[in-house]
VOGU-3710 file (C-alpha; in Angstrom, 3 decimals, decimal comma):
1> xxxxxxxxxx> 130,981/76,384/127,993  132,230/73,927/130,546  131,801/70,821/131,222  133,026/67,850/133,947  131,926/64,419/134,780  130,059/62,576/137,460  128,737/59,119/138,199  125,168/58,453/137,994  124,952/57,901/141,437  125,628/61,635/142,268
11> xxxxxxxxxx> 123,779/62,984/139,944  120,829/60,871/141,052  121,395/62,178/144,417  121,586/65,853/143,790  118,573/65,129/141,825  116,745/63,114/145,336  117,652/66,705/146,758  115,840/68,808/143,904  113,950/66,579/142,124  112,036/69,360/139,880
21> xxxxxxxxxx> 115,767/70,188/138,317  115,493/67,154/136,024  113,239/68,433/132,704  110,117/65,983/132,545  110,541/65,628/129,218  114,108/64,450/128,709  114,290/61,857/131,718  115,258/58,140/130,331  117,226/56,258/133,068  119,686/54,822/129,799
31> xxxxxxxxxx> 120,742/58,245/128,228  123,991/58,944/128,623  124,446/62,506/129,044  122,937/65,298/131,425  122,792/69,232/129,316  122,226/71,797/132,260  121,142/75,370/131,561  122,764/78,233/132,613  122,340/77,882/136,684  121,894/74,197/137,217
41> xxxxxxxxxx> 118,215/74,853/137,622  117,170/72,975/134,837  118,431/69,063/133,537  118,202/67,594/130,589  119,000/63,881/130,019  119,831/62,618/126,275  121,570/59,969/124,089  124,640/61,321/122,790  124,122/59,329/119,958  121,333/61,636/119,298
51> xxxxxxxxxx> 123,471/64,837/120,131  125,966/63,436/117,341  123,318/63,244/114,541  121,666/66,573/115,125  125,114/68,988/116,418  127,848/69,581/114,561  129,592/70,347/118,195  128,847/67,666/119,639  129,851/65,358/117,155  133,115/66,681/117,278
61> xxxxxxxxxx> 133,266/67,058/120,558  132,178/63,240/121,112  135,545/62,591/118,399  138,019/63,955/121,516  139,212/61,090/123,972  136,469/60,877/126,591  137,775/60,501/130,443  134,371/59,327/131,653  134,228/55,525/132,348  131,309/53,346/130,294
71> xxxxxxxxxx> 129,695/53,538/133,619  129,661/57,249/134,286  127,210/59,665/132,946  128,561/62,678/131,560  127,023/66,452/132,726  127,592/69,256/130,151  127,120/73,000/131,662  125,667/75,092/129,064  125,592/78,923/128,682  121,725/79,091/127,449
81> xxxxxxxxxx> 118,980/79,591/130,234  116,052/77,075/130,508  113,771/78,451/128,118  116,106/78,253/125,789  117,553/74,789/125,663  114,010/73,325/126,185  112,702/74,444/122,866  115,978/73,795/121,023  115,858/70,513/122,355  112,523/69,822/121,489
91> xxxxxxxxxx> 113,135/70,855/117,895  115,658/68,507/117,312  114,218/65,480/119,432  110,773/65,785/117,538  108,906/66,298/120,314  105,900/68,646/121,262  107,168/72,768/121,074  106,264/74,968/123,361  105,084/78,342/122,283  107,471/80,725/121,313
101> xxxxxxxxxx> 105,889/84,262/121,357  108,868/86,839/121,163  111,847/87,860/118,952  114,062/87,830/122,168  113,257/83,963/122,169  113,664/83,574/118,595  116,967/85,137/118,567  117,958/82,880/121,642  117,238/79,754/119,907  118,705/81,077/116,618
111> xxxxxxxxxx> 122,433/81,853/118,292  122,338/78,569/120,075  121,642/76,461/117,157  124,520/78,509/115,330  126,723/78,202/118,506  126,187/74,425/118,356  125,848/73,572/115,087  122,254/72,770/114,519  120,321/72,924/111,129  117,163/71,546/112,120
121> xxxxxxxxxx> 116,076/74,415/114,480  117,220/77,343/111,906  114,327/75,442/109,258  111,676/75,515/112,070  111,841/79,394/112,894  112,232/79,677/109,650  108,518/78,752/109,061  107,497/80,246/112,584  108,712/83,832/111,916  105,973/83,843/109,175
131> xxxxxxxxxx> 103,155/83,331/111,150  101,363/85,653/113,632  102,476/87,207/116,339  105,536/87,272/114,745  104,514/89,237/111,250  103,478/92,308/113,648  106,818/93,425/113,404  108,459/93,587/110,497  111,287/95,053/111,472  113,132/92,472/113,357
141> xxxxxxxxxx> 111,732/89,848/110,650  113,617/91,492/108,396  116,561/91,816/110,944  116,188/87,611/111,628  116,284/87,085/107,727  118,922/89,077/106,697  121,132/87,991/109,516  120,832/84,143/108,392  120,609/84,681/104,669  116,570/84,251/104,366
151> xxxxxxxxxx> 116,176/85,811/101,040  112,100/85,449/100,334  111,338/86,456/104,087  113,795/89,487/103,890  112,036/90,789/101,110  108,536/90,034/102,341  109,751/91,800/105,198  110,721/95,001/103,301  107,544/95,536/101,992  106,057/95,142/105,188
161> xxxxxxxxxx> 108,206/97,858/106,308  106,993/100,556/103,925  103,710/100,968/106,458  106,937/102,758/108,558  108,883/106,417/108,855  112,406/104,976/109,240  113,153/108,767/110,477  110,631/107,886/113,589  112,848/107,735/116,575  110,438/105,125/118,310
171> xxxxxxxxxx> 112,359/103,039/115,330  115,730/103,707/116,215  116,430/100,487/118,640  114,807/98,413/116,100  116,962/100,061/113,181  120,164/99,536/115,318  120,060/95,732/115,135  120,436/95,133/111,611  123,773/95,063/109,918  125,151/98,068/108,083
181> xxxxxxxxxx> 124,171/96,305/105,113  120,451/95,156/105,723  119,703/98,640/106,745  121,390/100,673/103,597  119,102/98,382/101,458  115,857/99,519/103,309  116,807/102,923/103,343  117,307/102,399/99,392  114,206/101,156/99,188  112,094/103,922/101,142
191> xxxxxxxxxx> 114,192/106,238/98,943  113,531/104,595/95,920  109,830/105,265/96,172  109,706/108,677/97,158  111,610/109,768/94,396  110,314/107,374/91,897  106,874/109,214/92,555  108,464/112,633/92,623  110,075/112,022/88,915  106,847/110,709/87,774
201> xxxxxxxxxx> 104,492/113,331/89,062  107,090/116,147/87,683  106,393/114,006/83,957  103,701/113,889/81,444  100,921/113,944/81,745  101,084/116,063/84,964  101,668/119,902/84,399  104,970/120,645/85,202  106,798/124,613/84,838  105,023/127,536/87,041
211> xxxxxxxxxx> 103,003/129,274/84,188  101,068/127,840/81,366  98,344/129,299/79,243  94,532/127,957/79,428  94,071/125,345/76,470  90,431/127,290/76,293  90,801/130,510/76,899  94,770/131,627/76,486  94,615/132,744/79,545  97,662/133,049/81,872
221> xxxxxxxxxx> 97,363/129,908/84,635  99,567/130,044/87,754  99,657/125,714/88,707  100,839/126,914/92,275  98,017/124,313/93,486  99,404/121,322/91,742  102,629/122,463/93,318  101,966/122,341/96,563  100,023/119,043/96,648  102,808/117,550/94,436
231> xxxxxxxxxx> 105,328/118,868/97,792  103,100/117,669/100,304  102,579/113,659/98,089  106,645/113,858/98,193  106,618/114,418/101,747  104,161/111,876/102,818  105,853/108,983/100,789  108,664/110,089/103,232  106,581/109,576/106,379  104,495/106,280/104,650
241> xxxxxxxxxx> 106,137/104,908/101,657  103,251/102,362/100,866  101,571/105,197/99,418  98,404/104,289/100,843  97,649/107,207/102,483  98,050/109,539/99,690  95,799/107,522/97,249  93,191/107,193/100,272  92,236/110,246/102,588  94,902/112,131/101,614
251> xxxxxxxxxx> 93,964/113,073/98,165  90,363/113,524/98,832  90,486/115,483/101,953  94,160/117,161/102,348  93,610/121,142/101,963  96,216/120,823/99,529  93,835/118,772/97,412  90,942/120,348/97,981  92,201/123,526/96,904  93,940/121,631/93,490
261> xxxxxxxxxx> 90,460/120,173/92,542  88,865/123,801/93,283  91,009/125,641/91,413  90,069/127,010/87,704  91,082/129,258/85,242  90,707/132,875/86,354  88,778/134,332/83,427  86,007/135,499/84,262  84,488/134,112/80,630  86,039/130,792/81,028
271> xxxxxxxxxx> 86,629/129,133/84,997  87,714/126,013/83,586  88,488/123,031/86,181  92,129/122,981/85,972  92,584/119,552/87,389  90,456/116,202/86,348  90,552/114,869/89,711  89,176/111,353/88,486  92,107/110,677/85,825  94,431/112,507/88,101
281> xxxxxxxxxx> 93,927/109,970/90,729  94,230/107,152/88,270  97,643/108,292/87,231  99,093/108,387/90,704  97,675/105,148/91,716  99,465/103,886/88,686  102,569/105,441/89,430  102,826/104,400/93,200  101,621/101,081/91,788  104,546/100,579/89,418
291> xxxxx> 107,195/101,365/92,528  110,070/98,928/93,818  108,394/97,059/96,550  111,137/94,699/98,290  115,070/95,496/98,525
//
């Protein structure tokens, strides 16, 4: 960041020249100092009184042994574009925001309120990231919370990210921004459920071994059915961790499933349903139910 000094007189010339530079909403004649955006195409005048009670920077900054006369009004070159400064300095001046619609943005804001020592605009995307459009993608919500510490929203986030195949590679730029950290835990977590559900489904009451006699007949029973529709549940909490898809058309119209709720003993005397596809479906709903949801 740099910054320099010049009287109020040149400023309000350069302004005479370009008089749309100057930010409609930060324009009072007595404030003291002029914040320009990256390029000079946008102005902002303000009290540095006010910069003082909301910026950590700028309070110290004010602390150093000014050059400027009383008379002169200082200019301060910032790195952040337009877009940027305007909303920050609307969150911390109270005034009216104007809509913030992207994570870009939100990320913008976020670095320059770190950068400059601001704790009011952190608390107000704090609340923002929680509303729509924003809860589309909860990926970089989780991203934004783990980054500044956000505990609640990082693990609402997580559970928003179980609707997801971390393995996609349409996920991979997404997956890239989070810290080394923030991304172990959410592989944990997708882990975590797909073998929570493969321990329990190899458990009673499920049938578990290859062979097993009928509990009518004696007859030999091969449960190579149950197998593969266990193999292909395991695989699709891999894809889908929510589990939502197994407990909805996946269970009632998989060939996998329609095969295990066909299948019956083979004596000819006996042809026993194997599999009680009501209770079956309870258990599993119970056991995806009772899975770690958030990191």
């Amino acid at each position: 960041m740099l910054s320099e000094s010049s009287s109020r007189e040149d400023l309000e010339d350069n302004l005479a020249i370009q008089p749309d530079n100057l930010h409609p909403d930060f324009t009072e004649e007595n404030a003291d100092v002029v914040l320009a955006a990256n390029g000079g195409n946008r102005l902002f005048r303000v009290h540095s009184i006010h910069l003082k009670k909301v910026s950590g920077f700028f309070r110290a900054m004010y602390t150093l042994p000014q050059s400027s006369a009383p008379t002169k009004i200082q200019t301060v070159y910032l790195d952040e574009d337009a877009e940027t400064l305007d909303r920050l300095l609307c969150m911390v001046s109270g005034l009216p925001l104007p809509p913030i619609e992207s994570y870009d943005m939100i990320d913008a804001i976020l670095y320059a309120a770190e950068k400059y020592d601001m704790p009011g605009p952190p608390s107000i995307v704090r609340v923002l990231v929680m509303t729509p459009p924003f809860l589309e993608d909860p990926l970089r919500l989780y991203g934004v919370a783990c980054r500044y510490g956000w505990d609640k929203e990082a693990k609402f986030a997580s559970t928003r990210t179980l609707s997801y195949n971390l393995y996609d590679p349409s996920l991979r730029p997404a997956l890239q921004r989070l810290s080394s950290n923030a991304l172990l835990n959410l592989i944990i977590l997708h882990r975590s459920r797909r073998e929570g559900l493969r321990k329990c489904l190899d458990t009673q009451p499920f049938v578990s071994g290859s062979d097993a006699t009928c509990i009518q007949c004696q007859a030999m029973i091969d449960y190579h059915t149950w197998r593969e529709l266990k193999y292909k549940m395991i695989l699709e909490m891999d894809a889908r961790p929510q589990g939502d898809t197994i407990l909805g058309a996946g269970l009632d119209h998989w060939p996998e499933a329609e095969a295990c709720w066909r299948a019956v003993c083979p004596s000819a005397n006996c042809r026993r349903f194997l599999y009680d596809k009501v209770e079956t479906l309870r258990v599993i709903r119970d056991c995806i139910d009772a899975l770690p949801q958030t990191i």
